[in-house]
N, C-alpha and C positions, 0 to 999 in steps of 0.2 A: 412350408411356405414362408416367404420373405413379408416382413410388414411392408421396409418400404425398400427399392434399388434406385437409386443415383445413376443415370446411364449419360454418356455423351458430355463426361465431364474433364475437366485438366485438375489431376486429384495429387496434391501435394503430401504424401505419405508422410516426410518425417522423418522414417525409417529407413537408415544409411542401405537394407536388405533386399528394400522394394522401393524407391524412391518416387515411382509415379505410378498410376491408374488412369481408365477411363471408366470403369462403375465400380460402386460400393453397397455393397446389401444392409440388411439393419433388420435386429429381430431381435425383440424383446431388449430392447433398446441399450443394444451391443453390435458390433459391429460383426459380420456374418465372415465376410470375405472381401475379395477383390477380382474382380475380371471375369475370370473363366470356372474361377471357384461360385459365382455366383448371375452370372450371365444368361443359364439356362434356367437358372431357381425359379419357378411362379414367385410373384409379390402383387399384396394386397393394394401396394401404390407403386407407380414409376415414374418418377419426375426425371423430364429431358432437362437439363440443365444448358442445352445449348454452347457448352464450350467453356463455362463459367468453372473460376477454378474454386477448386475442394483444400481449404489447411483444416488440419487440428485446430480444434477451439481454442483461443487465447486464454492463457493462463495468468492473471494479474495477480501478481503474487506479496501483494502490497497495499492494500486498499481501508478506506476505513465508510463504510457505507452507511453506519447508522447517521456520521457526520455529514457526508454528501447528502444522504434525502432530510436530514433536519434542515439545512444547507439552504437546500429548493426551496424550500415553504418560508424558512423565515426571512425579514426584512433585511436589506442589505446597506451598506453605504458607497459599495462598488461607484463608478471609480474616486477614487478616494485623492481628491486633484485638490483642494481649497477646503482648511478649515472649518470654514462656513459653511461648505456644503456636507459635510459630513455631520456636523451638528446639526444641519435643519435636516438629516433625512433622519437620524436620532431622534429630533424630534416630533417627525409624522410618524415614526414607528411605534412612539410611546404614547403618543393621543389615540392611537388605535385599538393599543394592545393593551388586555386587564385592566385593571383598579389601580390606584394610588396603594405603591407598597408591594404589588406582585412586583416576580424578576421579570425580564423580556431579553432575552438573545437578540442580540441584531449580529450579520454576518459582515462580512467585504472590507474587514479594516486593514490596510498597508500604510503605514507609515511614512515607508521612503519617499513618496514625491511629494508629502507635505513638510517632509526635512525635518521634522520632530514625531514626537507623540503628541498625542492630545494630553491634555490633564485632567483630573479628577471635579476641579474646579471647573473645566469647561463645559466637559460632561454632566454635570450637574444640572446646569442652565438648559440643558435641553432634553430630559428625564422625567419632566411632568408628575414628578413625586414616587417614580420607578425605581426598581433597583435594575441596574443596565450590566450588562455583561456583552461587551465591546470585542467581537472572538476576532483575533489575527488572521488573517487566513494563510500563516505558516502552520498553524494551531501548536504554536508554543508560546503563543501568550497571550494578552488582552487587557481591552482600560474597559476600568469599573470607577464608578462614577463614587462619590463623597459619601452616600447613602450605605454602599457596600463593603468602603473601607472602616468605615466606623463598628463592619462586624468583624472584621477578622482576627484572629486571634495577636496579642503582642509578638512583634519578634518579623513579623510577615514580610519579607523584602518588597519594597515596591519603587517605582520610578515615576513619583506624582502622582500614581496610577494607573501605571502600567506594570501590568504582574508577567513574568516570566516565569515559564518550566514550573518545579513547585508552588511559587507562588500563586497560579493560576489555578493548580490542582484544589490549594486550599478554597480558594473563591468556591469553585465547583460542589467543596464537601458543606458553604452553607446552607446551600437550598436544596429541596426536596428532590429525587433523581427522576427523570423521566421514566412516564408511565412505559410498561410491556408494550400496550396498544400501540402507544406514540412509537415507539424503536422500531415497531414491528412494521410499522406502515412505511417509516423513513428508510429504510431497509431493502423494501420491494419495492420502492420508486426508485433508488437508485441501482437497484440487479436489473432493471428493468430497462436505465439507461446504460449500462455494461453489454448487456444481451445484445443490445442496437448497434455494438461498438464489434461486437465477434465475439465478447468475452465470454467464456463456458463457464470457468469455474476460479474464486478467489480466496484468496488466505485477509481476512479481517483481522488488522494488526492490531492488538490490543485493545479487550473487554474487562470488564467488570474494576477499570480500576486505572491507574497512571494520568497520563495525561487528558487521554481523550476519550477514557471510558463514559457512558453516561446512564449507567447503574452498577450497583454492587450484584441484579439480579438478570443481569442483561443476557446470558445465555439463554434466559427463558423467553426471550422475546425470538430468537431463532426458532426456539423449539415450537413456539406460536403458529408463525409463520409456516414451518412444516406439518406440523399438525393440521392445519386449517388448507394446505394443498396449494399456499402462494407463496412457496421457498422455491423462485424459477431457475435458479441456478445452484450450482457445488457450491459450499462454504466451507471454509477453515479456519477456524475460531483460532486465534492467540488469545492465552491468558496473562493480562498484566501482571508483570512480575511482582507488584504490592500486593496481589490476591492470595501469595502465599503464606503460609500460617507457621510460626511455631510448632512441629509435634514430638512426641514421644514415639519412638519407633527402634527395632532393632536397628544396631549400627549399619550391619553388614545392609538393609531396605538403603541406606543414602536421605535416607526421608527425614533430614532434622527440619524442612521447612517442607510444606505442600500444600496442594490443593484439598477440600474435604472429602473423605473417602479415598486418599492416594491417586484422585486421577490425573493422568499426564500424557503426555501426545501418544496420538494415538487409537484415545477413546472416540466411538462415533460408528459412521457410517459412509456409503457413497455420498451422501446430502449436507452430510450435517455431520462434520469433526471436529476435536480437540485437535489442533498443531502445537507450533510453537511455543515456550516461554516467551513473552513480548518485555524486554526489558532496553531502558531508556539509560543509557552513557551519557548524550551532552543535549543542543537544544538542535538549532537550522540558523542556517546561511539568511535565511531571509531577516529572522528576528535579530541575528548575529547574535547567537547564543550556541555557535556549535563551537565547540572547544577544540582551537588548533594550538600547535605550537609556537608561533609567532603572529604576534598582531594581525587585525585584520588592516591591511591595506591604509595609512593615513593615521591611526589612533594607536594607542596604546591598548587595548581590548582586544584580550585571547577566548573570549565567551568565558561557557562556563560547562562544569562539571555538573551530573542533577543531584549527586552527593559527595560525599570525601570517600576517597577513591577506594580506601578499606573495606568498607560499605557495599559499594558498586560490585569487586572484586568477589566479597564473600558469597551476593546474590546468584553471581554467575556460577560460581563454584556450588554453591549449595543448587543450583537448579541444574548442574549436572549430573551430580551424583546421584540425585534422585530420579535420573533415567529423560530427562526435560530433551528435546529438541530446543535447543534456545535459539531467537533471535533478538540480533544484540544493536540498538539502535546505536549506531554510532555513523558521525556525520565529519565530525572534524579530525584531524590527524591526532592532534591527542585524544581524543574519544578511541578511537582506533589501536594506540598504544595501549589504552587501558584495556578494551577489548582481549587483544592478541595476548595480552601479559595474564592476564584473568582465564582466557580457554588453555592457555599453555600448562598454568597451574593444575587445570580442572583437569584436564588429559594425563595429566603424569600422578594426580590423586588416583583416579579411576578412569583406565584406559578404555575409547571406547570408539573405537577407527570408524564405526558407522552413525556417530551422532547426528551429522549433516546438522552442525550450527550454521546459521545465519549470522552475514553482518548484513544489518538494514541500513540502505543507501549509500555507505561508502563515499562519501561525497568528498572527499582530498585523500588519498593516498599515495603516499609518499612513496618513490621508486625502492626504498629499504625496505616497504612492508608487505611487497609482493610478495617476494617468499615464506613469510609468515604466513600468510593467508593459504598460499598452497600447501603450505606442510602442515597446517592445521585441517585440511581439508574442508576449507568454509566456500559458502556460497558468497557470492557479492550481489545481492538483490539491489537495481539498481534501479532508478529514476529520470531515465533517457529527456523526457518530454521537462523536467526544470531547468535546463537547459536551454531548451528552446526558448521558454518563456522567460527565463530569468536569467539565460546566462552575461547577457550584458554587463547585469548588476554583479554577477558573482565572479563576473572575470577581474571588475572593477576593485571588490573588497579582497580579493585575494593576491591579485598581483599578478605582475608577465614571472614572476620566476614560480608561481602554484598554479594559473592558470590551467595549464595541459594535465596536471592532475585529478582533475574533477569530475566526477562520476565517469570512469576510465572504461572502455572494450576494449581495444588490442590488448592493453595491458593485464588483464586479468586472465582471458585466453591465452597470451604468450606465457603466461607461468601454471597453466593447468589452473586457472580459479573457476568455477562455474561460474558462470555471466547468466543471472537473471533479469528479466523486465519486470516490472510493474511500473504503477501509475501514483500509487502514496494520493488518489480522487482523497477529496475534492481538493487538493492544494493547487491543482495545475490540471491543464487537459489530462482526460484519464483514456482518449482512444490509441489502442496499440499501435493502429497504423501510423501515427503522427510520431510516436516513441522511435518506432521502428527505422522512420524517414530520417529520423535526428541519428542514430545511432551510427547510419551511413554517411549521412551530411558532415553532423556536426554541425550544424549550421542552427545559427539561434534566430529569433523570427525578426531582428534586423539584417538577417546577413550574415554579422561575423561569427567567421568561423572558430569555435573552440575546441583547442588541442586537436587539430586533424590526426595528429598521429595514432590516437585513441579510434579511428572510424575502425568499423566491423564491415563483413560483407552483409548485402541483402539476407543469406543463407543463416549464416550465424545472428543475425537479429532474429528473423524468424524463431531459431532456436531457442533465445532465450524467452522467448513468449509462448513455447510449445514444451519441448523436450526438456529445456532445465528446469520450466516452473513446475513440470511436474515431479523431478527428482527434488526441488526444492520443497514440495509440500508430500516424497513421498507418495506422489500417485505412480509411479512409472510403469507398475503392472496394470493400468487401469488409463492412463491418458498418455495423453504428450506424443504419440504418435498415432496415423490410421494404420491401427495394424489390427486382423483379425482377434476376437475377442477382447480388446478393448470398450471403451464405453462408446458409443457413435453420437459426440460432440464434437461436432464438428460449426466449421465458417464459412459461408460459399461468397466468394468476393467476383466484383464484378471484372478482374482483370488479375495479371501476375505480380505479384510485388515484385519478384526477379527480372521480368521481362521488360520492367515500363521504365523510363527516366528515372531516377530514386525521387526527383526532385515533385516527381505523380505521386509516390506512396500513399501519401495521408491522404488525398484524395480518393482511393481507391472506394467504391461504392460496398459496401456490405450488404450483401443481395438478402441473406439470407441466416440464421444462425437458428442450428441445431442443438438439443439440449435431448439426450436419453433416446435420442431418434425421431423427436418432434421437432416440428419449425415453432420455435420457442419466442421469436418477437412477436408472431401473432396470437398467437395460443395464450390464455390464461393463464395453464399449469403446462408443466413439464412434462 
């Protein structure tokens, strides 16, 4: 007997073999069949879906969730329009929050439309005797107020007090790291806002360490979570590439640096996995810390590197050989260079045609570096939806002659690259359908349009949120399409992405989202 059958549905398979259905059976929360392999089965439930279509669960293969649900609860200075008002929302945050002398996070600082940073000195006046941590919401940087700099160690770079890339990390390693409790809760409030969105299951880009880790014991805050029965969706833990150690190891293991006890992607389960190395090249577009090769737009400033490039190069190299999936944050075209020039190395050390590294976001790539990318066989996980929201600004610091290279589709597909989606939450909307609407468009949320020649079809965006997120993280025998024995995570949306105006997509209502063969937005557990 079937637990449950999906009947009377427009079911979007995925799978180039079987492209459409009208039922789906589900037992022991895998997928049974389709049609006629399951049409006659008894089932414990039969939900009429009424004509509503059936995708594969979204795969956001890019996310960072402990920071979205910290995100929600803490105070913000959004929108960030006047000086003065960003100081007095600093200062109702810090009359509210702790004692004179505790830290206090406040979120929603952008710079750009107050044409500066803030200062340290400014910040200060409105800190109420706190130590403030001012987080960007590029999350590659932040101003800390005169209280915070006076701990940091000599040497610290900083802009008045504004910390970028490592200097932000150091800020981070003064204070005490967030409780297990605290991650674990921020954690299932934000899978919880993914679930609402269609999303099944996500790859968490860097823990325990870099940028945006926010403990050295932060895995345990997942295992929490599952343990106690409110891990509502798939995860795929990246380990920050600083989590790896020094070891002693025979040559031939590749293991001169690793995690403790040798583990590396791979380790886990359907819930709850070890993925990628999570390693950091340059900064973001927003902070204008992502490292290209010629100025941004108007200044002299090509960002920056997050090391000397020896450094960057050997991490890669040594998180190869030691058997890593890596994903290799690079944003800017020289970030990129160093990339391709560091796996190129890593491949002819120890050859290994099915690593399926990652580049994370890919945000300018230059028409030379297509065929690097394919002949390395990397993924391009991409970030459809900053775009939307920010490509105004990014077409601006980049220029008409980089413009149309920025977070690319055509171009990736016409050279054999995998073209991933994700959302990089909370930096920008994290819902797939509005990614997806962009991918087609192009279209930024004034209007203009950037680099059309990059749009994809409906079909191929779908894709990159179904089929490649899951060869991206490695699920393919298990998700990314509805195909018998598979996992049955699936999205029941209230219309077709392919059949409606593109310019409907992100509108499209999310009726319903399945998780192991439960309807998972209502349900507690999975």
């Amino acid at each position: 007997m079937l637990c449950t059958r999906l009947t009377n549905a427009n079911i979007v398979t995925m799978d180039p073999d079987r492209p459409a259905a009208r039922e789906l059976g589900i037992w022991r929360g895998r997928i049974a069949g389709l049609d006629e392999a399951v049409t006659s089965l008894p089932a414990r439930e039969v939900v009429d879906l009424q004509g509503a279509t059936v995708l594969p669960g979204f795969i956001d293969s890019h996310v960072h969730l402990a920071w979205t649900g910290l995100k929600e609860n803490a105070p913000s200075v959004a929108p960030c329009e006047r000086v003065q008002d960003v100081l007095a929302a600093v200062a109702r945050a810090t009359s509210r929050t702790g004692a004179p002398g505790d830290w206090v996070d406040v979120m929603g600082y952008d710079q750009r439309a107050l044409g500066r940073h803030l200062t340290a000195a400014e910040l200060e006046t409105a800190c109420n005797g706190r130590k403030v941590f001012l987080m960007h919401d590029s999350g590659h940087g932040c101003v800390v107020n005169s209280a915070v700099l006076d701990l940091l160690p000599a040497g610290v770079p900083h802009q008045d007090g504004f910390l970028a890339e490592g200097a932000m990390a150091a800020a981070r390693r003064l204070r005490l790291p967030y409780a297990q409790t605290d991650i674990a809760d921020a954690v299932e409030r934000a899978a919880r806002t993914c679930l609402a969105e269609g999303v099944t299951a996500v790859a968490e880009a860097g823990i325990g360490g870099g940028l945006l880790g926010h403990s050295p014991v932060e895995l345990g805050a997942y295992q929490l979570l599952r343990d106690e029965g409110r891990l509502p969706l798939r995860v795929q833990l990246m380990a920050a590439g600083d989590t790896l150690r020094p070891r002693e190891a025979h040559r031939e293991d590749g293991l001169s640096r690793a995690l403790d006890l040798g583990m590396r992607t791979g380790f886990g389960d359907d819930w709850l996995s070890l993925g990628a190395l999570k390693i950091y090249t340059d900064g973001g577009m927003m902070a204008r810390t992502a490292a290209l090769t010629a100025p941004y737009a108007g200044t002299d400033h090509t960002g920056q590197l997050q090391d000397d490039p020896e450094v960057l190069t050997r991490l890669i190299v040594d998180g190869h050989l030691a058997g890593w999936q890596l994903a290799v944050h690079a944003i800017g075209d020289r970030a990129a260079d160093l990339a391709l020039g560091a796996l190129e190395q890593a491949q002819l050390l120890r050859p290994r045609p099915d690593a399926r590294h990652r580049i994370e976001h890919a945000g300018l790539i230059r028409p030379d570096q297509l065929p690097r990318l394919a002949r390395l066989g990397l993924s391009a996980v991409v970030q459809p939806a900053f775009l939307h929201s920010f490509g105004d600004d990014y077409a601006r610091v980049m220029g008409e002659g980089r413009e149309a290279w920025m977070y690319r589709g055509r171009g990736f597909l016409d050279h054999g690259v995998t073209l991933v989606g994700s959302s990089d939450r909370p930096v920008t909307d994290g819902a797939p359908l509005r990614a997806i609407q962009f991918m087609v468009e192009r279209s930024s949320r004034t209007g203009r349009t950037i680099g059309p020649d990059e749009a994809v079809t409906v079909h191929e965006a779908l894709r990159a949120y179904t089929v490649a997120g899951a060869y991206a993280c490695r699920w393919e025998d298990t998700a990314g399409t509805l195909t018998a024995g598979k996992r049955a995570d699936l999205v029941v949306l209230g219309d077709d992405p392919r059949r409606v105006d593109p310019s409907r997509i992100a509108g499209i209502e999310v009726v319903e989202t399945f998780v192991n063969g439960h309807e998972a937005t209502e349900a507690g557990k999975p």
